[in-house]
C-alpha positions in Angstrom: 143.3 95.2 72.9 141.0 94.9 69.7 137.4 93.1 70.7 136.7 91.0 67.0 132.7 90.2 67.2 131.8 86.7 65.4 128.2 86.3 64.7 126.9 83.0 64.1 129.9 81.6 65.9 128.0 77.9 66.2 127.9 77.3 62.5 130.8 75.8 60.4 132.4 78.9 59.7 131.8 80.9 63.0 133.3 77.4 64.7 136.5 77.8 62.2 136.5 81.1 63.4 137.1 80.2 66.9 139.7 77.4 66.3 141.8 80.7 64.4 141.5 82.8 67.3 143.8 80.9 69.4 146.6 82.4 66.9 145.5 86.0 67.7 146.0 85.8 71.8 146.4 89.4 71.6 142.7 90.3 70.3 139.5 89.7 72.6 137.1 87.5 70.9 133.3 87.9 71.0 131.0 84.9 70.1 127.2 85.3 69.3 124.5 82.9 68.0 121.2 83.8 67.7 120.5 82.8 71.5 122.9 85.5 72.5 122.1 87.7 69.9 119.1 87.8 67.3 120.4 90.3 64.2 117.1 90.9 63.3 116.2 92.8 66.3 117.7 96.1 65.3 117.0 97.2 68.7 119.1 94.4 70.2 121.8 94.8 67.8 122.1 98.7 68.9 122.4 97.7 72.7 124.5 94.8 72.0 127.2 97.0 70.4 126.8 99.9 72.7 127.5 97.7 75.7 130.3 95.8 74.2 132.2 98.6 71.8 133.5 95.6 69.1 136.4 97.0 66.7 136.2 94.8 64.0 132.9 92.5 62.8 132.5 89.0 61.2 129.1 88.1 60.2 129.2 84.5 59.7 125.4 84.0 60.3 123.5 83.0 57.5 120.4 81.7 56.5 121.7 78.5 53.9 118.7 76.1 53.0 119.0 76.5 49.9 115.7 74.3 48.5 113.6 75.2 52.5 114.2 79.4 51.3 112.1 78.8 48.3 109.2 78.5 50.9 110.4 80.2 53.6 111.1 83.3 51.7 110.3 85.5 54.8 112.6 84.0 57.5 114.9 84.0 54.7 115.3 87.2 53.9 115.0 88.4 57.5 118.6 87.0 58.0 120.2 87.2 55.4 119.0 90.9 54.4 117.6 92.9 57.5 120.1 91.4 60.0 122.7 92.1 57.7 121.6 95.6 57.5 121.4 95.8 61.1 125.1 95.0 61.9 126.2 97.6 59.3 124.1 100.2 60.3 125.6 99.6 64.1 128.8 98.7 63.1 129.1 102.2 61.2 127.8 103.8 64.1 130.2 102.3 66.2 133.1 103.2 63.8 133.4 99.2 63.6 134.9 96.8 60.9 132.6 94.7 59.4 133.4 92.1 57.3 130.6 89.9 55.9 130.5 86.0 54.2 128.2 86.1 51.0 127.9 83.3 48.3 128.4 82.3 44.3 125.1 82.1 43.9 124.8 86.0 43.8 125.7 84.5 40.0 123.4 82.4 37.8 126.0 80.0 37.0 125.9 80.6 33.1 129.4 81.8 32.8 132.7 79.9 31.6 134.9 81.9 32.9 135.9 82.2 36.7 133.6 85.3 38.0 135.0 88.4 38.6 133.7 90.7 41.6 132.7 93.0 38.9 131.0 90.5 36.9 127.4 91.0 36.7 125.0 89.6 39.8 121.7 87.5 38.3 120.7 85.0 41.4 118.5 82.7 40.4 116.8 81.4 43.5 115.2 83.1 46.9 118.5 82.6 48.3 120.8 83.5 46.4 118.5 86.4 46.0 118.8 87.6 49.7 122.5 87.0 49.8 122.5 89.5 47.2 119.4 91.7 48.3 121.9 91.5 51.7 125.1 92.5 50.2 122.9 95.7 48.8 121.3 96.8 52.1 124.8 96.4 53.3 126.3 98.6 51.0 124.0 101.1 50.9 124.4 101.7 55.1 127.9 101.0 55.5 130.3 101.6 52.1 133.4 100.8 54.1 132.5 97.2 54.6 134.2 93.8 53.5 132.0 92.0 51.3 133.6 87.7 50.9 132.1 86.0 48.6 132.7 81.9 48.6 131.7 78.6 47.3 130.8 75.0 48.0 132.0 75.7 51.3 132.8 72.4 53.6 134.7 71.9 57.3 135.1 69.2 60.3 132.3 71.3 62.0 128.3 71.0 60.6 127.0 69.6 58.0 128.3 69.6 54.8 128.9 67.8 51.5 132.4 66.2 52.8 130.3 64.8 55.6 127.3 63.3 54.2 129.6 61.8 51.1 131.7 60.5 53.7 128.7 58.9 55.5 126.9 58.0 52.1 129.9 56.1 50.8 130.5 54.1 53.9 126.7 53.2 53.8 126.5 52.1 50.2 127.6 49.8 47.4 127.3 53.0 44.9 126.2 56.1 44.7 125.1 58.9 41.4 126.6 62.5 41.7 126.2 65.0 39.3 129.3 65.5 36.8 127.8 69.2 34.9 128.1 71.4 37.6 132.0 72.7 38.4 133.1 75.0 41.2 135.6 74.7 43.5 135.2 73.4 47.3 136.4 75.5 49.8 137.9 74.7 53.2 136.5 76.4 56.3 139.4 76.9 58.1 141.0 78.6 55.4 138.3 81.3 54.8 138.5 81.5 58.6 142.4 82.7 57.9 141.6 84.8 55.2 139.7 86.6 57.3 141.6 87.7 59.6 144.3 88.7 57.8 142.1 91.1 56.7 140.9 92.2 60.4 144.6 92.2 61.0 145.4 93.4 58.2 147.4 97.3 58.8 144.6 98.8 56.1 141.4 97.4 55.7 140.4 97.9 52.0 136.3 98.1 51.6 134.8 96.4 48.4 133.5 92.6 47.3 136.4 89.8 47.1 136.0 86.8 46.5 137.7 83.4 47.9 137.6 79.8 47.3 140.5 77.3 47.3 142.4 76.9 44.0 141.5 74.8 41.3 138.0 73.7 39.7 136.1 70.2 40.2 133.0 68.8 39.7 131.0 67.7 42.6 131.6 63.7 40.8 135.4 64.3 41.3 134.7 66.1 44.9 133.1 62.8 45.8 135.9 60.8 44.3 138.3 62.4 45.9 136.6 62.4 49.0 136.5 58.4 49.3 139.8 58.3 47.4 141.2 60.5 50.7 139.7 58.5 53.4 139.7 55.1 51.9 136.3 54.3 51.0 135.2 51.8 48.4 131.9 53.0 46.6 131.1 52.6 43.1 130.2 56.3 42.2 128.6 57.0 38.9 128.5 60.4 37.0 125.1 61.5 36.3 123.4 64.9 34.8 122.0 67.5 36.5 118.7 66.6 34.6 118.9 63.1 36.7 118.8 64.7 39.7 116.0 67.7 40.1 116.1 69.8 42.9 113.8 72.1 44.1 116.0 75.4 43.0 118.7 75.5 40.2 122.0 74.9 41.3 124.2 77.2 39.2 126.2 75.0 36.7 129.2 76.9 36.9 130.6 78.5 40.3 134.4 79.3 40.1 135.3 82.5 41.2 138.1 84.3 40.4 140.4 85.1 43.6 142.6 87.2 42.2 141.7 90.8 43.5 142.1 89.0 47.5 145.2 88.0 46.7 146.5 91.4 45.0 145.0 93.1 47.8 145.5 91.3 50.6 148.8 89.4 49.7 146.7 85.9 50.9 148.3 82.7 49.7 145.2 80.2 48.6 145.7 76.5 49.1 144.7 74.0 46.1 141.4 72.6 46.9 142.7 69.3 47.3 145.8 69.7 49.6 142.7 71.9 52.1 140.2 68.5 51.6 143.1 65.9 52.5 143.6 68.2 56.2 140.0 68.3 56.8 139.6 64.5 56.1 142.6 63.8 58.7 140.8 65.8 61.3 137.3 64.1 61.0 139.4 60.5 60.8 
């Protein structure tokens, strides 16, 4: 029997992740968080995978505060680059699988074209820095891993956008979301299955793929379609990304190009849409 490791099992990926493995009866699941297992502690990583022997690895941990990095560059980096290097160091030692979730803002969102994995990397905040200072380290220790990278990722576990417009627009009359920035949302669950077709998959390809649903939105017609999904009555407004400063830049444009995952892996992506009206039915 295959022994599939998830790390970071309690967040909204890692809890997708466990949902999918009740289609794979015939593989023996592993589930970590950081009070089973800290990834920074190389040390503890090392014992953890001698004791244990996983086959294949799914790094779902992540460090995601996107404006909270900008301060807490340290922590920051700890996760999302030394633990990452960690768990490929010991998964190549262990002749392991690992397959690890990065992000679109390895990309500075200047494009107008849907990113290629080839396209050139230029983060443009501390954490979208350490996703890619991450992938690096990764690389560098362990050639033969799966890099995914995805975007403006949402489920019925955590906290996410979905959720908090859900909450927002039962609370209030109207509400302003930004109408300049365009990406594409993209469903938990069906990362989740992406993945392991790959684990499953009868030849696991290294490299950097990327996945998000199909299609592009802004996050004014996310919200829209949001309410529109579950019913809710809000006057939402478009507004500019000017309107609305954050502490880091959001990149303007996030839509990645899926193409090479599905060439490779034969995965059929679902429209963003179709994904959003599931998880809406779930948290309803």
């Amino acid at each position: 029997m295959k022994k599939i490791l998830i790390t970071g099992s309690n967040g909204q990926l890692g809890s997708e992740m466990k949902v999918i493995s009740a289609l794979y009866p015939e593989y023996q699941f592993l589930y970590t968080d950081v009070a089973e297992l800290d990834l920074t502690n190389a040390q503890a990583v090392e014992s953890f995978f001698a004791e244990n022997k996983p086959d294949a690895v799914v790094n779902c941990a992540a460090y995601t505060a996107v404006d909270k990095a900008e301060d807490d560059v340290e922590l920051c980096y700890k996760i999302n680059r030394d633990a990452i290097e960690n768990l490929g160091r010991a998964s190549k030692e262990n002749g392991a699988v690992l397959i690890h979730v990065s992000t679109d803002y390895v990309f500075d969102g200047t494009s107008y074209i849907p990113y290629t994995e080839d396209m050139p990397v230029c983060p443009a905040s501390v954490y979208g820095k350490s996703k890619l200072a991450g992938e690096d380290a990764l690389l560098a220790v362990n050639p033969e891993s799966v890099i995914v990278r995805t975007s403006w990722l949402y489920s019925s576990f955590g906290n996410n956008f979905v959720k908090t417009m859900l909450k927002l627009g039962k609370e209030r009359d109207s509400l302003n979301v930004i109408f300049d920035q365009v990406g594409t949302p993209t469903y938990a669950a069906d990362l989740a299955e992406a993945i392991m077709k790959i684990v499953v998959s009868e030849k696991i390809i290294p490299g950097i793929y990327h996945f998000s649903n199909e299609g592009v939105c802004s996050w004014y017609d996310f919200t829209k379609t949001i309410h529109a999904l579950a019913g809710i009555q809000c006057n939402v407004q478009p507004i500019e990304t000017k309107d609305y400063p954050t502490r880091t830049p959001r990149p303007h444009y996030s839509v990645l190009n899926k193409g090479k995952i599905k060439a490779v892996y034969g995965i059929q992506i679902p429209y963003w849409r179709d994904s959003l009206e599931k998880c809406i039915a779930l948290l309803q």
